[in-house]
C-alpha positions, 0 to 999 in steps of 0.5 A, a space after each residue: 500500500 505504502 508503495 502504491 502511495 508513492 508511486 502515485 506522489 499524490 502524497 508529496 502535495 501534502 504540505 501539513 505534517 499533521 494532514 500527512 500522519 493522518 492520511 497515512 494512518 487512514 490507509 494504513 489502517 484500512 488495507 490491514 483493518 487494524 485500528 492498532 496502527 497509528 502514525 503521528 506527527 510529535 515534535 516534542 516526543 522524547 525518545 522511546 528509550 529515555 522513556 522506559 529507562 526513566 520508568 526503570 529508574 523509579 525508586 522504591 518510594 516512587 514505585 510505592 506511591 505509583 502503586 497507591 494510585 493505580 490500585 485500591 481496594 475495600 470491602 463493600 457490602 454483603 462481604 463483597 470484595 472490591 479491588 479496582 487496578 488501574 495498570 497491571 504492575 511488572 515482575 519487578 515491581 511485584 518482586 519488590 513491593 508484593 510484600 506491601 500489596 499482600 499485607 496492606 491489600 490482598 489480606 483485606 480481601 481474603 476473607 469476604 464471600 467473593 471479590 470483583 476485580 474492577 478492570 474498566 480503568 485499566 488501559 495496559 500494563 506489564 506482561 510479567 505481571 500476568 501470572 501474578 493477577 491470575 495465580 491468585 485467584 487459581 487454586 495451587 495444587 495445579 499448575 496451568 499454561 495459560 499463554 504464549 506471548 510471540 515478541 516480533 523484535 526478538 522473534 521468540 515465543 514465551 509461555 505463561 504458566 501459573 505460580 506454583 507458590 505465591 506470597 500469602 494466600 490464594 482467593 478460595 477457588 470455592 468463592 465467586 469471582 467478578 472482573 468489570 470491563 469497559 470499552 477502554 480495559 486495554 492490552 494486558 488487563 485485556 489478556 486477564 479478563 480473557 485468561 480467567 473467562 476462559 478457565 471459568 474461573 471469573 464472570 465477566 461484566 461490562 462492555 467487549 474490552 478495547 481488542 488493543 495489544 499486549 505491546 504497543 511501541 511507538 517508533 520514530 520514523 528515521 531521523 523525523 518527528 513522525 512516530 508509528 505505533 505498532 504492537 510488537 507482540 501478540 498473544 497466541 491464547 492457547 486456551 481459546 483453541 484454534 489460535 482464537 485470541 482478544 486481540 483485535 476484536 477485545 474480549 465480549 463479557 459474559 453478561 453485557 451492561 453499560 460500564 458505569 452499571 457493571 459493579 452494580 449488576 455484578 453485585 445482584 449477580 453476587 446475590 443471587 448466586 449466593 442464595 442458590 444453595 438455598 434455593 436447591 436445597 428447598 428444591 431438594 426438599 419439594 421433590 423429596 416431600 410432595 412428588 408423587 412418582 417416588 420412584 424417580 425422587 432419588 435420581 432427581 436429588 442426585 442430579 440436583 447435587 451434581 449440577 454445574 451452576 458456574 455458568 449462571 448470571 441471572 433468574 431466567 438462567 437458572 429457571 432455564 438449567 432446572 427445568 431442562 434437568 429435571 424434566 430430562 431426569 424424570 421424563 415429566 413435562 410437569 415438572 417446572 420451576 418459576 421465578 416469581 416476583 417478590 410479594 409483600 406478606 398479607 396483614 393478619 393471621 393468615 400472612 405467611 401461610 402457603 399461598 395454596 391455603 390463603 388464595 380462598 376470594 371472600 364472597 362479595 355481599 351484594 346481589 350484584 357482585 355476586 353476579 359479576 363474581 359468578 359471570 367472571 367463573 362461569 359461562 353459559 349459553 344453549 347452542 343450536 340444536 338445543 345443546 347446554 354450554 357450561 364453561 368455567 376456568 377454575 375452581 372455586 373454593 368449597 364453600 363459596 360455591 355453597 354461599 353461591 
């Protein structure tokens, strides 16, 4: 393409170096379409090496207060952990500050019920830093290829595998897991939201992520001001198969919401998964007490032991994955779980009786209202040929059918 442009000189009649950065990042961009690859026009940029050198330089204090901004953390309510990193810190500085992280951060948070780790700020980071985030949160007794990160300067491929020990204590693999994305979640932070939806170890909630890269250098053209930004290295996603990574197309969310309601619907997710051991264990209880085919009550309580609820995010998830396995298990079409929306208990005696019981409608004492309530139950007419219709749509109680 850049060929073409030149031969045509077309691009020589551009007088803006501005104009010029842009039109080549147009061309670019859309011969590839890759939205990764920018040219510019920076007069004032410093060198790329004096940058990343100035990084390396930090010192402890410094790296300690880069790592106070960029990470926080506090424990909402339902005993609910929250922790929001902002830029995902490197082997060395996690080597020397990890020490800090765990006791001021990571042992607030090993405790609670489940924890979100909130990514919607997080625009990039250090690769080295991935094994880190992600063996915190996988359990120990395994150790697990997660990636393998191809470097296009130096040509060479490096796995990522987890940590078969961390400092301090790994999250309960037993405990729910929450990662937030928005829009802008870029590169690496891309990689552990990818990592760890792949594993089913974390839900996913929020916005499909940036689809960045793992590396984006910016690179002086020659000796001028013109600069290309480009990634120089590429995750191989080995746990997505077939080659199949984020990169590009970002990492779609398991449960898709505007990012500024993500902590808010990952919160009601957290809800209702923490009653779904109640709500099987009442289940259990129906099956066992009131089903009428006995002989299948055994099979239906051990299917409902033995199923897989990682995967729910929501009432209608759930109602959908209990129905289907039960009535597959029992072969009854009757069988049916509902979600119903929560109703306020009736005054009196009678509040907190089974609904069955208490639905009996009082008999209206006017002539006229009995009527209404006897035309609303029933419905009769003669046919032709002389013939009675009755239709009636329900049951009534016993004993307003006396008073009737």
């Amino acid at each position: 393409t850049l060929k073409q442009v030149m031969k045509s000189r077309e691009i020589l009649g551009i007088s803006y170096p501005q104009t010029l950065a842009h039109v080549l990042t147009a061309g670019v961009q859309s011969s590839l379409n890759d939205p990764r690859l920018v040219i510019s026009y920076e007069p004032s940029t410093l060198d790329t090496s004096q940058q990343a050198s100035a990084f390396t330089n930090l010192t402890h204090k410094e790296l300690l207060v880069q790592l106070q901004q960029n990470i926080h953390h506090e424990v909402l309510e339902g005993d609910v952990g929250y922790l929001r990193v902002d830029d995902i810190p490197g082997q060395e500085e996690l080597s020397e500050l990890g020490g800090f992280l765990v006791d001021r951060v990571w042992k607030q948070l090993l405790g609670t019920s489940a924890l979100v780790l909130d990514l919607r700020h997080c625009t990039g980071g250090r690769v080295s830093g991935i094994p880190y985030v992600i063996s915190y949160l996988h359990p120990g007794n395994t150790v697990v290829h997660v990636d393998t990160i191809y470097d296009r300067p130096s040509n060479t491929t490096t796995e990522i595998w987890t940590l078969p020990k961390v400092l301090g204590e790994r999250y309960s693999a037993e405990k729910d897991v929450v990662v937030l994305t928005s829009g802008r979640t870029g590169g690496v932070a891309e990689d552990i939201a990818y990592i760890l939806k792949q594993m089913r170890r974390a839900i996913v909630v929020g916005e499909r992520t940036e689809g960045g890269a793992l590396d984006l250098q910016k690179l002086r053209i020659g000796q001028s001001n013109f600069f290309l930004t480009v990634p120089v290295s590429r995750s191989l996603g080995p746990l997505g198969g077939g080659g199949q990574t984020w990169e590009g197309s970002g990492v779609l969310p398991c449960v898709g919401t505007p990012a500024e309601h993500a902590l808010e619907k990952a919160l009601a997710i957290l809800t209702l998964r923490r009653a779904l051991p109640g709500v099987v264990l009442r289940l259990q209880e129906a099956l066992r007490d009131y089903y009428t085919l006995v002989d299948r009550v055994p099979a239906l309580l051990r299917h409902l032991a033995s199923m897989d609820f990682s995967a729910v995010v929501s009432e209608e998830d759930l109602v959908t994955k209990l129905n289907a396995g039960l009535q597959a298990v029992s072969e009854d079409p009757r069988l049916l779980v509902r979600a119903a929306a929560p109703r306020e208990p009736s005054p009196g005696p009678e509040a907190g009786t089974d609904d069955a019981l208490a639905a009996a409608p009082e008999v209206p004492s006017s002539e006229a209202a009995r009527e209404a309530l006897v035309d609303s139950v029933f419905q009769v007419s003669v046919l032709p040929g002389n013939v009675g219709y009755l239709r009636f749509d329900r049951f009534a109680d016993a004993s307003v059918i006396r008073t009737l």
